[in-house]
ZAMARGU-4260 file (C-alpha; in steps of 0.2 Angstrom, whole numbers, plus 5000, padded with zeros to 4 digits):
<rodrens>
0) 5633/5486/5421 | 5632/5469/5425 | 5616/5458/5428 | 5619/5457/5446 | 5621/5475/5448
5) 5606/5477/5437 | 5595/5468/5449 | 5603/5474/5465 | 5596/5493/5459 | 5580/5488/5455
10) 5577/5477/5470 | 5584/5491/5479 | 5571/5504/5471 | 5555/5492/5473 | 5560/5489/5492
15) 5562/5510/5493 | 5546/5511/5483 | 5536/5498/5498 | 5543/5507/5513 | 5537/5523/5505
20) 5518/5515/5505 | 5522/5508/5522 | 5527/5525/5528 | 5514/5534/5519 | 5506/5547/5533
25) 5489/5548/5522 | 5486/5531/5527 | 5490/5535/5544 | 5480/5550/5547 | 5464/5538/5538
30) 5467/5524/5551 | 5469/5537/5565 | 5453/5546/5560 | 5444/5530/5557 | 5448/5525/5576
35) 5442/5541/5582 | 5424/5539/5570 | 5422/5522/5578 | 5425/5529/5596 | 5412/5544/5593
40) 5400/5529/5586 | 5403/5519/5603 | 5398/5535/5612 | 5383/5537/5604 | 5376/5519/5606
45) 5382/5519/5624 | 5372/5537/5627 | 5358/5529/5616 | 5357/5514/5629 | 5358/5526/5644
50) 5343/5535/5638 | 5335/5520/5635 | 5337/5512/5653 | 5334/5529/5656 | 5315/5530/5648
55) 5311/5512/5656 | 5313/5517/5671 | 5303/5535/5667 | 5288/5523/5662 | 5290/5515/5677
60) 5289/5529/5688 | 5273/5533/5680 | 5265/5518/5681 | 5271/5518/5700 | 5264/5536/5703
65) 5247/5531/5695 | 5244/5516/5706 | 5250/5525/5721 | 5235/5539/5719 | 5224/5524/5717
70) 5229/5515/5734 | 5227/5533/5741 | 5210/5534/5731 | 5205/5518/5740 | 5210/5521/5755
75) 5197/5537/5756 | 5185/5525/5749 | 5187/5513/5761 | 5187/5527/5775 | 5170/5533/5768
80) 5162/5516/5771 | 5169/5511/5787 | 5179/5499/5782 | 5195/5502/5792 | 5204/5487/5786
85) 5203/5491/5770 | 5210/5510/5772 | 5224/5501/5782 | 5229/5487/5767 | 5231/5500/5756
90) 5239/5514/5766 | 5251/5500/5769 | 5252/5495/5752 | 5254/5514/5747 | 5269/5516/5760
95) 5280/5498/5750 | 5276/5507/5733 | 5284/5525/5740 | 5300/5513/5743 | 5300/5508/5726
100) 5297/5523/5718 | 5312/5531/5730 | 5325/5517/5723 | 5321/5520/5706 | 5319/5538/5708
105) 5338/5535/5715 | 5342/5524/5698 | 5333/5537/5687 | 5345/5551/5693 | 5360/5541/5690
110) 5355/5535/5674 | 5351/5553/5671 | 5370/5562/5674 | 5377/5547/5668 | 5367/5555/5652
115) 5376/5569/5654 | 5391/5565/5654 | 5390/5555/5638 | 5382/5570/5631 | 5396/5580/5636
120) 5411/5570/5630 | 5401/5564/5613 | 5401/5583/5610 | 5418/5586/5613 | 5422/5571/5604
125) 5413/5575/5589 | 5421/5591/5589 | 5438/5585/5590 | 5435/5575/5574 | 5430/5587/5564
130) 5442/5597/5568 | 5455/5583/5567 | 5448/5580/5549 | 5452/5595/5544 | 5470/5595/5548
135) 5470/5579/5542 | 5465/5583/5524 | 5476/5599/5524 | 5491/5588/5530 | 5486/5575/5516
140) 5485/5588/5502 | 5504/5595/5507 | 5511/5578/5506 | 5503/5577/5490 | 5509/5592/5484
145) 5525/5588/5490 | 5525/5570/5485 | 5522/5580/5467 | 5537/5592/5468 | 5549/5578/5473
150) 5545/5567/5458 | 5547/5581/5449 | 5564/5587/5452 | 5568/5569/5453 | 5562/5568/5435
155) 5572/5584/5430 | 5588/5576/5440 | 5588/5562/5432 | 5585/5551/5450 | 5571/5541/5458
160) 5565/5525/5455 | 5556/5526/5439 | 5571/5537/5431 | 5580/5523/5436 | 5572/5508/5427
165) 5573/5520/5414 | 5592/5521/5415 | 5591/5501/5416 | 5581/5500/5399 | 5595/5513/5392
170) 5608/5503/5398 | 5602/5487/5390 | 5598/5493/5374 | 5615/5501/5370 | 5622/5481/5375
175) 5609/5476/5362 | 5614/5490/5349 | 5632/5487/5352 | 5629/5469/5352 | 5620/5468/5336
180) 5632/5481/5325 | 5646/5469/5331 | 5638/5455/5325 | 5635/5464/5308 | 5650/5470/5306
185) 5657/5451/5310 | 5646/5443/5298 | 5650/5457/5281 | 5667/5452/5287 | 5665/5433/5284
190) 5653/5435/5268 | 5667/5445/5262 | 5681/5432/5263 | 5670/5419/5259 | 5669/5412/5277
195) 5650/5414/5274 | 5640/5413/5259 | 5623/5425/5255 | 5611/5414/5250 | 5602/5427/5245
200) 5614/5432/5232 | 5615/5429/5213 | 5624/5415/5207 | 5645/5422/5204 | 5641/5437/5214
205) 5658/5434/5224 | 5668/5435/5209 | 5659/5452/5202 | 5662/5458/5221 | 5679/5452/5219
210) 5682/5459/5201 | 5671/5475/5207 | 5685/5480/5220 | 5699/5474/5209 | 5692/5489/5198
215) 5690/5502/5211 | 5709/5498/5218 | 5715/5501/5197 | 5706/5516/5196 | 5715/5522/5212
220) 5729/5518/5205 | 5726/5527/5189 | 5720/5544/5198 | 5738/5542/5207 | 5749/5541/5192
225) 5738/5557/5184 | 5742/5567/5199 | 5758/5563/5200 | 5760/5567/5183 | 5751/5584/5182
230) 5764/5588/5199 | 5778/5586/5189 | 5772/5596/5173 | 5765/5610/5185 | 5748/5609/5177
235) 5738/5603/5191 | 5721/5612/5195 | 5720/5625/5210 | 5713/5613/5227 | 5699/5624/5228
240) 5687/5625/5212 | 5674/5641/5214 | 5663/5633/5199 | 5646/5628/5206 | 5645/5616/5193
245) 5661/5606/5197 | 5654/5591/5205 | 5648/5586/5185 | 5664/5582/5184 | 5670/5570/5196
250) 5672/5554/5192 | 5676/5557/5174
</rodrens>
């Protein structure tokens, strides 16, 4: 395998492995979830606001009622003294305050079915995100386990990404391995003729080499002539020596 080749697979397999995070569905479930929390939340502070408007204007009424008792109070007080005046200025004053109190009595009903209705939806909301984040986490735990059982088979098949680079790294160090016994073959070659010299070598050692394998090619030659001989006087020995103790012999 080339070098380009070798970097087209593994560009292609880290661009498979980074769609495969892009297309994770965990991730997408978690954001979708997230979403939803952050909508609950916007509920709740939104029902929390209402309730407080809500409470103003509850305290407001109060106060109102209490002063409007208290202009009636005076008004019988007045009455009781003769002082008709009096009676009349409260009476009237009684009679603007029941406007008031009917406007935010108006405001405070509002207030309180708009309440409501963000009571209502923040408790179907919060029910849709529980049950949503159980789905969520059983869908997550599938692709896990199914995330699992790919690489797996891929592992035993001998595919995916990472049984790639393993491939790659196979690759490369048979080159190397071939590479190197070439190489070592090459250089015994030119040590042997003399192309190179080992300097770590004794001093003559190419003649002893030389004389060494001028020996072995005479004893060759000797073994030959033997055979050849003990053929033609019909006294060689059978191929096949049944003695255990045979091998003492060879070489002698």
């Amino acid at each position: 395998m080339t070098l380009s080749s070798r970097l087209r697979v593994i560009f292609r397999s880290k661009t498979s492995q980074a769609l495969d995070r892009i297309e994770d569905p965990r991730e997408a479930l978690d954001d979708s979830y997230d979403q939803q929390v952050k909508m609950l939340h916007q509920v709740r502070q939104g029902l929390a606001e209402v309730a407080t408007a809500k409470k103003r204007i509850e305290l407001q009424g109060q106060e109102m009622g209490q002063r409007h008792r208290r202009l009636g109070a005076q008004a019988d007080q007045a009455l009781d003294q003769g002082r008709d005046d009096l009676a009349r200025t409260a009476l009237e004053r009684r009679a603007l305050l029941e406007n008031q109190v009917a406007l935010i009595h108006d405001q405070y009903s509002v207030l309180e079915q708009q309440q409501a209705r963000l009571q209502d939806n923040e408790r179907r909301l919060a029910e849709r995100i529980t049950a949503f984040r159980t789905e969520k986490e059983t869908i997550k735990a599938s692709y896990a386990a199914s995330v699992a059982q790919v690489k797996a088979n891929e592992a035993a098949a001998g595919i995916g990404g990472q049984m790639t680079d393993v491939g790659l790294n196979l690759d490369r160090a048979k080159d190397r391995v071939a590479q190197m016994q070439a190489r070592a073959a090459a250089t015994d070659e030119l040590l042997a003729n003399g192309t190179l010299t080992d300097l770590t070598a004794t001093p003559d050692s190419d003649l002893e080499r030389q004389l060494s394998s001028g020996a072995i090619a005479a004893d060759v030659e000797r073994q030959l002539q033997s055979m050849k001989s003990a053929k033609s006087a019909h006294t060689a020995r059978p191929a096949g020596d049944d003695n255990p103790d045979a091998w003492l012999s060879i070489g002698r």
